[in-house]
C-alpha positions as MATLAB code, in Angstrom:
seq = 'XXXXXXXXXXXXXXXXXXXXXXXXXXXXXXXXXXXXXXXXXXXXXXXXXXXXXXXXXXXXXXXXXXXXXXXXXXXXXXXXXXXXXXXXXXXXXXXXXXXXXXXXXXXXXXXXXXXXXXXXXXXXXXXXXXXXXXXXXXXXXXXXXXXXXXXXXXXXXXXXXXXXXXXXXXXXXXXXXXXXXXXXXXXXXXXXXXXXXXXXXXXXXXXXXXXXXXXXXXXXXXXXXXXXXXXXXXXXXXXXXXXXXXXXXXXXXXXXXXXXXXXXXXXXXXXXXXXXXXXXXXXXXXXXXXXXXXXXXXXXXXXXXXXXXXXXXXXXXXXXXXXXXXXXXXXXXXXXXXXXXXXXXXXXXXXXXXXXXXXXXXXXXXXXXXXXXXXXXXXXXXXXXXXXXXXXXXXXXXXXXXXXXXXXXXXXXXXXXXXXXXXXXXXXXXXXXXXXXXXXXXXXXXXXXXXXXXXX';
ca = [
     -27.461  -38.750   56.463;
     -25.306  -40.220   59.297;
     -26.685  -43.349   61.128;
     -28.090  -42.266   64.554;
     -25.339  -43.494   66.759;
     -22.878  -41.171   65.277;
     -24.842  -38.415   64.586;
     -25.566  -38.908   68.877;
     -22.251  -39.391   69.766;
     -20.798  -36.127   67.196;
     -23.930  -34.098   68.992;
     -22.161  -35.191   72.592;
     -19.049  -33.934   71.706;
     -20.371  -30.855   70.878;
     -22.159  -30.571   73.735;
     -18.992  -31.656   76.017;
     -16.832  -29.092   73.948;
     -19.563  -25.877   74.792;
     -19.348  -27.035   78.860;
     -15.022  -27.632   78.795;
     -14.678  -23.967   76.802;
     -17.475  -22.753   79.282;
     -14.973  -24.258   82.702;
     -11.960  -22.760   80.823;
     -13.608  -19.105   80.367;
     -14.311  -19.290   84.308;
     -11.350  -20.633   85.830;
      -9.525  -18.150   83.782;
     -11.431  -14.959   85.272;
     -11.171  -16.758   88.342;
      -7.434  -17.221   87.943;
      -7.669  -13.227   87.505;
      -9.171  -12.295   90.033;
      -6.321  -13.738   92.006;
      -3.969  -12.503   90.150;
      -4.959   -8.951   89.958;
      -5.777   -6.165   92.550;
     -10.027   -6.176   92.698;
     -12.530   -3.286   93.846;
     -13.849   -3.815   97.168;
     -16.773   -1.692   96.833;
     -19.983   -3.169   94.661;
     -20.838   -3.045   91.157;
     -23.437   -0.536   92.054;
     -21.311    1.923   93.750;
     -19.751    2.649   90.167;
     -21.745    5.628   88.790;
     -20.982    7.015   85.021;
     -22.027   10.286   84.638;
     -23.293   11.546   81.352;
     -25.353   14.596   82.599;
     -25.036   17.835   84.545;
     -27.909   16.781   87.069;
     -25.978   13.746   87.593;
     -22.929   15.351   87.838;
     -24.258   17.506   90.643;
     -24.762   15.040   93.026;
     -21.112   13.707   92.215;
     -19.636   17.231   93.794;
     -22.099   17.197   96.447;
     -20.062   14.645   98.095;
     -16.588   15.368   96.769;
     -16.513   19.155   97.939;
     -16.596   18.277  101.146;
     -13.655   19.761  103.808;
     -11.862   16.687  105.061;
     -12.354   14.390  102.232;
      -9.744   12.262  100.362;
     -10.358   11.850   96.921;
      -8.384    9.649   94.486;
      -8.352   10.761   90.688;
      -7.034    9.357   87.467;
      -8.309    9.905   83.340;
      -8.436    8.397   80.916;
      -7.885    8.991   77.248;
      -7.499    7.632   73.830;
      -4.397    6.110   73.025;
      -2.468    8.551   71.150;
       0.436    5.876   69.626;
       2.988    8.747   69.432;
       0.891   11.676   68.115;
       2.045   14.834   68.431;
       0.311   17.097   71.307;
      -1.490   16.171   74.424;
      -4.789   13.721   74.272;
      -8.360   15.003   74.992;
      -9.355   13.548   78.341;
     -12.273   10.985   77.715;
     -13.043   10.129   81.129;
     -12.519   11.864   84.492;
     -12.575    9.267   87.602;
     -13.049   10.526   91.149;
     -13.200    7.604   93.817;
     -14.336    8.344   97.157;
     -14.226    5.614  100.302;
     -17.792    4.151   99.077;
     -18.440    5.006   95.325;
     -16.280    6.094   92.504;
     -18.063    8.684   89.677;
     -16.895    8.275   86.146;
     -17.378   11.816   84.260;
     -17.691   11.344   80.642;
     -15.803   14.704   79.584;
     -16.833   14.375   75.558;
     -20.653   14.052   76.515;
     -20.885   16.609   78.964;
     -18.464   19.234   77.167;
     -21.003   18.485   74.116;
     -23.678   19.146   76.869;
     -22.407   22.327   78.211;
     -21.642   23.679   74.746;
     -25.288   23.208   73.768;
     -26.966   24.955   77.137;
     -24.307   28.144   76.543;
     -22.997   27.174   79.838;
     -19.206   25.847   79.041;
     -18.024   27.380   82.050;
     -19.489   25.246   84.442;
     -17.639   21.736   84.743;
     -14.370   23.049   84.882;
     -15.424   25.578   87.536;
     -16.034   22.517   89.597;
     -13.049   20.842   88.803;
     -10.755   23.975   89.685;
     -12.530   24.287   92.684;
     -11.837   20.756   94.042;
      -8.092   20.932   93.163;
      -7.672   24.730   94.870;
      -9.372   23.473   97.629;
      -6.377   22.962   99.969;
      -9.004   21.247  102.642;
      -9.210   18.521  100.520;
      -6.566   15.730   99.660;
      -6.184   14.723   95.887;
      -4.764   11.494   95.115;
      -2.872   10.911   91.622;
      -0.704    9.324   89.867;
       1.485   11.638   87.306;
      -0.527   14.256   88.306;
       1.170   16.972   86.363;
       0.877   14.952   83.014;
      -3.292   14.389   83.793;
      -3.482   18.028   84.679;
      -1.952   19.149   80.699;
      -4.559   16.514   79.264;
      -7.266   18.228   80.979;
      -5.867   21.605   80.217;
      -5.823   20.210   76.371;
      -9.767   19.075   76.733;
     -10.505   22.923   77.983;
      -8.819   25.917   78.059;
     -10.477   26.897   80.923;
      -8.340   24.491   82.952;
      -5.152   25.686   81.415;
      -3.503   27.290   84.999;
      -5.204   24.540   87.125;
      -1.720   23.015   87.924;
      -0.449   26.738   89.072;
      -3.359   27.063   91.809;
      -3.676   23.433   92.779;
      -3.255   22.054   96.818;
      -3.457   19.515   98.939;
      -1.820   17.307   96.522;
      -0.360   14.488   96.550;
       1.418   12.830   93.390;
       1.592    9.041   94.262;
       4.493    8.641   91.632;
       6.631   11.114   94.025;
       5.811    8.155   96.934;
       7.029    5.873   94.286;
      10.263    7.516   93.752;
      10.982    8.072   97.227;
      10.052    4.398   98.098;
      12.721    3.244   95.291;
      15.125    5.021   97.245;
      13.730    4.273  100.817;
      16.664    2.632  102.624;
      14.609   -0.374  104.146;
      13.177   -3.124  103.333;
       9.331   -3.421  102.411;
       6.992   -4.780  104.976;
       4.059   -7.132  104.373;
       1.754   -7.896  107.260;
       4.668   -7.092  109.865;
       7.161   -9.272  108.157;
       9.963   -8.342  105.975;
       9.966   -9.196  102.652;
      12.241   -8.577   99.443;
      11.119   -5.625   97.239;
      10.630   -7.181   93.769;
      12.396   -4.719   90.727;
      10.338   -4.600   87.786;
      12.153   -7.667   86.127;
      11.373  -10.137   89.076;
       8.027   -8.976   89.729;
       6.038  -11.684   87.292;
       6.068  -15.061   86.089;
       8.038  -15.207   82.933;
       5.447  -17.371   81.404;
       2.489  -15.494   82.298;
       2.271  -11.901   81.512;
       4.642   -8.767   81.074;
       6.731   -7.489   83.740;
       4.462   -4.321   86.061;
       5.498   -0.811   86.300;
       4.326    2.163   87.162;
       0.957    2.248   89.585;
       0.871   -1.262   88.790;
       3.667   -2.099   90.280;
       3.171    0.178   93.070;
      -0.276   -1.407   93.851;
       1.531   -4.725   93.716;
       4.615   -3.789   96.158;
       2.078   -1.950   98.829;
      -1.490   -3.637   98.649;
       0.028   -7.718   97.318;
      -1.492   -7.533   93.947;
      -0.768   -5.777   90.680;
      -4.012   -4.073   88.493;
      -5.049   -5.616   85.655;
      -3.815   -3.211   82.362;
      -5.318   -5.151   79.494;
      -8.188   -2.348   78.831;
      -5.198    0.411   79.333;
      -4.611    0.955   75.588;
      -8.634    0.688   74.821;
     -10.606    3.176   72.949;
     -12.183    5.337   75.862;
     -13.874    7.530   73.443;
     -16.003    4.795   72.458;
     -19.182    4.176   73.753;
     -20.717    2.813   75.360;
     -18.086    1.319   77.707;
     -17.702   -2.235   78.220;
     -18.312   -3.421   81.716;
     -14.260   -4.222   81.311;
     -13.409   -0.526   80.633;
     -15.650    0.615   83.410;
     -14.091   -1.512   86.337;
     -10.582   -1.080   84.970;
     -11.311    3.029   85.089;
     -13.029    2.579   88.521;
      -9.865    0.007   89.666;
      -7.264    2.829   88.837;
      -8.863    5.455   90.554;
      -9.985    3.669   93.740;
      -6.717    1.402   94.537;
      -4.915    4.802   95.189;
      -7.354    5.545   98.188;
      -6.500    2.243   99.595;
      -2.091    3.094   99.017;
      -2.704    6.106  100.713;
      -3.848    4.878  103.671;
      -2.125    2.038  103.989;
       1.443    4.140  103.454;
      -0.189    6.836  105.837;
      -1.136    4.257  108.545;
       2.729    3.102  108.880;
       4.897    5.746  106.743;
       8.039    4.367  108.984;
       7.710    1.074  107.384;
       7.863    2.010  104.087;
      11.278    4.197  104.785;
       8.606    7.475  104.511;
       8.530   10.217  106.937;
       6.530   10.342  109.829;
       3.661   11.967  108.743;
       2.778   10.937  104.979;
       0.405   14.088  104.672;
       2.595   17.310  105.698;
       5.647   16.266  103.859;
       3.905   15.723  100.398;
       0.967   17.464  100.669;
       1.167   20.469   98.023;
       4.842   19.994   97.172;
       5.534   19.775   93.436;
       8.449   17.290   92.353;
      11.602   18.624   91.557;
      12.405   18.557   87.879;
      15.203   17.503   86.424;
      16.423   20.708   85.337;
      16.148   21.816   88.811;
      18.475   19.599   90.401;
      21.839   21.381   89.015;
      20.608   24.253   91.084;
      20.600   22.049   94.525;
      23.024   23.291   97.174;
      25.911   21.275   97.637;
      24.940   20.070  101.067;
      21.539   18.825   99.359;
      23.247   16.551   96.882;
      22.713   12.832   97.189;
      24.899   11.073   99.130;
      25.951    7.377   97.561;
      22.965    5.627   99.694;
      20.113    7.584   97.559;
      19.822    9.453  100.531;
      21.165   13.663  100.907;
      23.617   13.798  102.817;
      22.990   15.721  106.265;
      25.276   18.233  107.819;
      28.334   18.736  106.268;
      30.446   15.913  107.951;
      30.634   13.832  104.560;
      31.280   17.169  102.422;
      34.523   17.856  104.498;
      35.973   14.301  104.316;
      39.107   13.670  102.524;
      38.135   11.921   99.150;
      40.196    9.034   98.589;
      43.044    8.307   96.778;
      43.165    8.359   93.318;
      43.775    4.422   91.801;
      43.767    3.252   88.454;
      40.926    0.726   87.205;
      43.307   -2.243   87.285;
      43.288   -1.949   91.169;
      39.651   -1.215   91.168;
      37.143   -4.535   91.086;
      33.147   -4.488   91.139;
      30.017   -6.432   91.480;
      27.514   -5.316   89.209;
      23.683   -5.777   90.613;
      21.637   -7.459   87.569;
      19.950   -4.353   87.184;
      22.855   -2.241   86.519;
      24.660   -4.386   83.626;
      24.998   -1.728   81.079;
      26.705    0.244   83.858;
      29.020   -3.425   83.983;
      30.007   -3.373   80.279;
      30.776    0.366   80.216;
      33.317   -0.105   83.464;
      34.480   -2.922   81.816;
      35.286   -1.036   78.926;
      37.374    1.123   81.263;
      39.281   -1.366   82.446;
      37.862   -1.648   85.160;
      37.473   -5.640   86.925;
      33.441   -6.161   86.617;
      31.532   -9.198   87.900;
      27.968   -8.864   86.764;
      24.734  -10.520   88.413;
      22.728  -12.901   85.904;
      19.225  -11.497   85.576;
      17.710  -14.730   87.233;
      20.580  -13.978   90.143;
      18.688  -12.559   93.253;
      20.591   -9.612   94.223;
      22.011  -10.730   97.484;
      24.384  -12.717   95.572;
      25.868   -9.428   94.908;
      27.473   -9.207   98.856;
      28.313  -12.524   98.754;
      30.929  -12.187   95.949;
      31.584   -9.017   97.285;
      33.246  -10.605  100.816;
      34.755  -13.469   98.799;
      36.705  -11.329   96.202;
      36.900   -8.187   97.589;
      34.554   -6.395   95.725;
      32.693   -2.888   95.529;
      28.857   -3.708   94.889;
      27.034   -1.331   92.492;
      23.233   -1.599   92.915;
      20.395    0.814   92.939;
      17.004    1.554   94.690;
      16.061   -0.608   97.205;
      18.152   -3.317   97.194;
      20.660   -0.938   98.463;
      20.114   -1.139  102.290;
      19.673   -4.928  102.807;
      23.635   -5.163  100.512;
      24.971   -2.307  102.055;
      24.548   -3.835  105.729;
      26.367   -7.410  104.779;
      29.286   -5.569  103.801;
      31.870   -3.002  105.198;
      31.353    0.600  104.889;
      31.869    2.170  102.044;
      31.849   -1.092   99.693;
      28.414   -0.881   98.532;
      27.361    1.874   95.834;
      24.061    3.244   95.016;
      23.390    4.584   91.135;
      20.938    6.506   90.003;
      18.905    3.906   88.086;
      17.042    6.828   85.649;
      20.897    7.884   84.226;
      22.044    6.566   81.126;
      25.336    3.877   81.971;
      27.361    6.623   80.346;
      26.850    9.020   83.611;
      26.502    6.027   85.887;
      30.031    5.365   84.916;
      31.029    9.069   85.450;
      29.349    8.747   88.880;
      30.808    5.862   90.371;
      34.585    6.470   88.747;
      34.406   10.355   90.182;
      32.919    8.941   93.649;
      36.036    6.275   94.202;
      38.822    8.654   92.143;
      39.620    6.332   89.334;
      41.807    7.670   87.142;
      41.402    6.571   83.655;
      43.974    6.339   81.095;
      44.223    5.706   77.552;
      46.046    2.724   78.115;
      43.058    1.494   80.391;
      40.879    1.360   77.228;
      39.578   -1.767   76.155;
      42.561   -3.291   78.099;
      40.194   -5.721   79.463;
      38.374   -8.648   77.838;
      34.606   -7.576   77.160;
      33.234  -10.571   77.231;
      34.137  -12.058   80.820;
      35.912  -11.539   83.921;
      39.182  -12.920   83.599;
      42.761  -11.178   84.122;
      43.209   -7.589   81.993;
      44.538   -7.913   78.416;
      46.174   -5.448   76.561;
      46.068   -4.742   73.253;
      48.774   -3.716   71.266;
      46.936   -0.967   69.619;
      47.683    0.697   72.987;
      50.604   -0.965   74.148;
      52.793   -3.294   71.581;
      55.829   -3.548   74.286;
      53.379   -5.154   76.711;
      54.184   -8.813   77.254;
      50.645   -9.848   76.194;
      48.778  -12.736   78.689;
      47.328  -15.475   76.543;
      44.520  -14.915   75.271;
      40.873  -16.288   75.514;
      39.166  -17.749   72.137;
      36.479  -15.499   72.072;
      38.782  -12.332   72.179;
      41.083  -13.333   69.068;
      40.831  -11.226   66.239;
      38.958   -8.301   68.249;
      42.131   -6.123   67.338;
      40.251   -4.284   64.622;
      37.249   -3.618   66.682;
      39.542   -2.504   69.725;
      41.472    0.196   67.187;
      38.215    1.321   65.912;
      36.985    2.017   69.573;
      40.160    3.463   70.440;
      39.968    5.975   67.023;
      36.159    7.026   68.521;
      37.727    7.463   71.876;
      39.915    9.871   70.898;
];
């Protein structure tokens, strides 16, 4: 019912609308493909494996003395369920192909042919097989989700070699004591916090952000929480299982070409190979010589253990930069009494030994950052914490490691909310001659007692 010339122009819009979404939906896979870590092998070096004949040829080539084989699985997202998932889909990446095993179609397989056995016979075999390197990522963890799939796998942990956990070359890399290298030049390890663009996506961790410090780029999680018992898989979930597997091939080598660079030992292979982490647990049973020294490092010999520990001070004469990674660990010292300066989070961290020299501080910091402060300011002024503690035991950790001596009347004798002179309140002391006192601490006195009545 329109006249022609609109009814034209309306269809031209359309038209123009379809070819401007069409340029968006490009440019933005484009944009990801930038962005994100990509396969460098072909579409059709991806095979997903639904059969035993197929699966045959899969451990044809992966049983083979010598090889180096990277391996992840993945499984339906549990959103806090109780127990360990069901393994959905086994990935094995060699140099040239990668073989996705889907575990719910061949267990349904081998459960019809009276042959259950099979599969996981295989599977033990490869990670016994001490002539072979496997490559993982939270190894353990993968290893009780395939012992939860079949209960034929149950002790495959106990009689695996020729392992190695890439999250254990993770945590030694957060403590390495040097600075990452990138194509020969030295660069500034981004923490979790400053590795994205604010307005973009979600900060990486884990393999992602190990794929991102190592090979430039982090993966691309959006199919991570998928359902991976679904099928079929989109072509999304199949290059994001393939991606996973494969990029830890291409760590591995690149960490095993230059370990030194990367503050790992010389030879990547012999010092990891086989060696399960230490738990937590286990680390009260470390002898005292084996305890880490202040740097993240242990402590060799036992030159540092028969040092004189200094002399015991009170917080007042103690003063402290606190990294922007460690400001928890900055309100609890403050809380002490104890003079804290804390890092922004959009400070970079070097700003940390620049107030240090000016005022005289001690920096606190943790991980990496460690060895490029530690080196722009004297010995012994630069702190390491253990990042994974709670700022409870940080606090325990750095006040035992200078001797600070805490009081009662060191309590809350400091203003929480910035980093001017030491105020104290007369719940603790009413003959102190009281400093004046900032806006934003008036009328705190009822908090402070309450504290204090906790405290005690």
């Amino acid at each position: 019912m329109l006249p022609c010339g609109v009814a034209d122009e309306l269809q031209k819009l359309q038209i123009q609308e379809r070819v401007e979404e069409a340029t968006k939906a490009d440019n933005y896979e484009e944009s990801k493909k930038n962005a994100y870590y990509q396969l460098p092998i072909p579409r059709a070096n991806i095979h997903f494996l639904q059969t035993w004949e197929e699966t045959l040829q899969c451990w044809e080539k992966v049983l083979r003395p010598g090889q180096v084989v990277g391996i992840d699985m993945e499984w339906r997202p549990s959103f806090g369920m109780v127990g360990k998932p069901r393994v959905s889909l086994l990935q094995i990446a060699l140099k040239d192909e990668v073989f996705l095993l889907d575990l719910p179609r061949l267990l349904e397989q081998a459960e019809t042919e009276g042959e259950k056995e099979k599969l996981p016979h295989f599977i033990q075999m490869l990670y016994s097989d001490a002539a072979i390197t496997k490559l993982g990522y939270g190894m353990s963890g993968d290893l009780s989700s395939l012992a939860a799939t079949w209960s034929a796998l149950k002790d495959t942990d106990k009689q695996a070699q020729g392992v190695v956990d890439l999250l254990t070359v993770d945590k030694q890399l957060q403590k390495s004591s040097i600075d990452w290298k990138k194509g020969g030049r030295k660069v500034d390890v981004l923490s979790s916090e400053q590795s994205y663009d604010r307005g973009f996506r979600q900060p990486e961790k884990g393999l992602s952000l190990l794929v991102q410090h190592v090979l430039g780029k982090p993966l691309d999680k959006t199919e991570q929480l998928s359902n991976w018992e679904k099928r079929p898989l989109r072509e999304e979930q199949i290059l994001y299982a393939a991606s996973d597997a494969y990029c830890l091939l291409e760590i591995y080598e690149k960490l095993r070409k230059d370990p030194a660079s990367f503050g790992l030992s010389s030879d990547l292979t012999e010092s990891l190979v086989g060696k399960p982490s230490i738990k937590r647990r286990a680390k009260k049973q470390l002898n005292k010589q084996d305890v880490p020294s202040p740097s993240g490092q242990q402590c060799k010999g036992s030159r540092k253990e028969t040092s004189c520990p200094p002399a015991p001070i009170s917080p007042k004469e103690f003063s402290v930069v606190c990294d922007n990674m460690l400001q928890g660990l900055g309100r609890y010292l403050r809380c002490l009494g104890v003079d804290v300066r804390m890092l922004e989070n959009e400070d970079d961290h070097r700003k940390a030994a620049e107030i240090a020299r000016q005022e005289g501080r001690v920096i606190l910091t943790s991980g990496l950052p460690y060895q490029t402060l530690q080196s722009q300011v004297a010995e012994g002024r630069c702190f390491s914490v253990n990042c994974s503690e709670k700022a409870k035991e940080q606090a325990l950790q750095v006040l035992k490691h200078f001797n600070v001596q805490v009081s009662l009347a060191d309590i809350f004798s400091r203003c929480q909310m910035c980093e001017l002179a030491a105020y104290s309140s007369p719940a603790l002391n009413p003959s102190r001659k009281l400093s004046p006192v900032p806006t934003h601490y008036v009328g705190c006195d009822f908090l402070l007692r309450s504290a204090i009545v906790q405290h005690k």
